[in-house]
matplotlib code that plots the C-alpha trace (Angstrom):
import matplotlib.pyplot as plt

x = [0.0, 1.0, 0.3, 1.2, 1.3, 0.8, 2.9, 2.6, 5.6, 6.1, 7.2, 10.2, 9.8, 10.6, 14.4, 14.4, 13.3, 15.6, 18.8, 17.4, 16.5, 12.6, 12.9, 9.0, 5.7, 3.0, -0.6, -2.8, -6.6, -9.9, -11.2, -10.7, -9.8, -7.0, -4.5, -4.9, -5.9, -5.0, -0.7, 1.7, 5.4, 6.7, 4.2, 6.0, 4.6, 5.3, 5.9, 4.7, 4.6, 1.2, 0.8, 3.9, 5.2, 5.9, 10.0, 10.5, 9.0, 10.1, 9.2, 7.7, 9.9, 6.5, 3.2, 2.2, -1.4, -2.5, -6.0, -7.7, -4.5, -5.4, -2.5, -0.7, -0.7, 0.5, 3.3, 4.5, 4.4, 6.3, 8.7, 9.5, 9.3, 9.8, 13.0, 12.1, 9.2, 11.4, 10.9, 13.4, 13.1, 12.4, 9.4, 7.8, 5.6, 4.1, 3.4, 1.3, -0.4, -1.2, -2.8, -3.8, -6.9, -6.5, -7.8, -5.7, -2.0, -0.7, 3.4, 4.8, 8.7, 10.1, 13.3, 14.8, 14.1, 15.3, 14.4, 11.9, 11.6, 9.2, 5.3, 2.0, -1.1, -4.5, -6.5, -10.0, -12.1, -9.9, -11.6, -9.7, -8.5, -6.9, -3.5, -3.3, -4.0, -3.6, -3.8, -3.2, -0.1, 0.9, 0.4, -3.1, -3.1, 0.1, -0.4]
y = [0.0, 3.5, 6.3, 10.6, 12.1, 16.0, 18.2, 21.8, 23.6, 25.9, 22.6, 22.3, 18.6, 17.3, 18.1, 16.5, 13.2, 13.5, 14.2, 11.5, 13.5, 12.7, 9.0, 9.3, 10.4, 11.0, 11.7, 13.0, 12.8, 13.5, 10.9, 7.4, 8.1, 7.0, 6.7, 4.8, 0.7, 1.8, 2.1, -1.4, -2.5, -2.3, 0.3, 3.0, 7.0, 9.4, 12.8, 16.4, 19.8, 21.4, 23.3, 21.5, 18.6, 15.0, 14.8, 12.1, 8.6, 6.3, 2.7, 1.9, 0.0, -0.4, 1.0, 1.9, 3.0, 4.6, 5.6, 7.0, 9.9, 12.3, 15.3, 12.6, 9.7, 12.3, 14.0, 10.0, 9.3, 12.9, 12.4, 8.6, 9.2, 13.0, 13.6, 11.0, 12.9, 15.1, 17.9, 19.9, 19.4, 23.4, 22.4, 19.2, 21.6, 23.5, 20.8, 18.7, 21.3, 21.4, 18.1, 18.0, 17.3, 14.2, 10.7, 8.7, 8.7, 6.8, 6.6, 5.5, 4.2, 5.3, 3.2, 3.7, 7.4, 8.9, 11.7, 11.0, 12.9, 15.9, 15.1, 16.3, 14.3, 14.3, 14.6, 14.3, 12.6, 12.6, 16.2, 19.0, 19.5, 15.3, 15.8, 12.1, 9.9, 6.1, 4.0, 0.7, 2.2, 5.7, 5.8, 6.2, 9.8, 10.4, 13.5]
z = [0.0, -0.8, 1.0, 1.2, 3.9, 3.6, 6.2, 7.5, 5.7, 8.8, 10.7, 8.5, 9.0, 5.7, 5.8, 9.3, 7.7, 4.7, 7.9, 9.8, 12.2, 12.3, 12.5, 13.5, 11.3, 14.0, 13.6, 16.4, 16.4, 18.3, 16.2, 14.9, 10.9, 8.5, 8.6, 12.1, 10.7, 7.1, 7.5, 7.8, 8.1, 4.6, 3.3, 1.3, 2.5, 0.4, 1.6, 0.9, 2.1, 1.9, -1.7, -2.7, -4.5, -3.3, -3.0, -0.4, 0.2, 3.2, 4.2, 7.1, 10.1, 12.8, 13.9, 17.2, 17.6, 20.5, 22.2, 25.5, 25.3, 27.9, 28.9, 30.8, 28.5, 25.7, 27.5, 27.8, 24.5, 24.0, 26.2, 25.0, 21.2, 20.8, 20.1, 16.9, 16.1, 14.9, 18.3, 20.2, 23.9, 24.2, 22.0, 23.8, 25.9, 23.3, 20.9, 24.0, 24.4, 20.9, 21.1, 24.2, 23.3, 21.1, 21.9, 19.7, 18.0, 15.5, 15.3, 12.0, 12.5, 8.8, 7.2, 4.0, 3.4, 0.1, -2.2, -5.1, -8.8, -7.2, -9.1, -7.8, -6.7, -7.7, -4.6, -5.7, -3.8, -0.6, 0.7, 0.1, 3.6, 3.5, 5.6, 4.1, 1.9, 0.6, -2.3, -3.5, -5.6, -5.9, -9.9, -8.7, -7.4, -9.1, -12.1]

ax = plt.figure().add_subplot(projection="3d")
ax.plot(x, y, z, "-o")
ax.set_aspect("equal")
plt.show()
């Protein structure tokens, strides 16, 4: 299974994967929805800043899903796994309380990162607000 996963470009957390730094994709949610049941060992996630092309792809190593989070639970996971999310410890406070609120995470272990030929995707029929999205192969949403 393919999949993209679309980033926030102020995070600057593209180039952190690409270093090694972000050893970690993370999703956080009030609700259950992809790509929490939807991502396995040995996918491939393809990765894109918002209003930008797709330039990297990585494989995933494991999953971890997570529910009930409350503030205590999700300064845990934070304090366990942050540093591979790709957060500076000065930041681990203010991305908690970010989330705070969440019931469920979903932490992707990435392998085998490297830069791709940069192509856009076709995201009809995802919603035009889809922060990801998967597909049987990426030639699918690939334009």
């Amino acid at each position: 299974m393919d999949h993209v996963a679309i980033m926030k470009k102020s995070w600057n957390m593209i180039p952190k994967i690409l270093s090694g730094q972000k050893k970690i994709e993370s999703r956080w949610y009030k609700h259950k929805c992809v790509p929490r049941g939807k991502v396995f060992k040995d996918d491939t996630i393809y990765f894109k800043n918002s209003g930008e092309l797709v330039e990297l792809k990585a494989r995933v190593e494991k999953v971890l899903q997570l529910a009930d989070l409350n503030l205590d639970k999700i300064k845990q996971i934070l304090a366990e796994y942050g540093r591979d999310i790709g957060l500076e410890s000065k930041d681990l406070d203010i991305f908690s309380s970010q989330v705070k609120d969440k019931k469920y995470c979903i932490l992707i272990f990435l392998r085998d990162v490297e830069t791709v030929e940069p192509f856009e995707i076709d995201k009809a029929g995802f919603g035009a607000m889809a922060a990801w999205l998967f597909a049987e192969d990426i030639n699918l949403v690939k334009i």
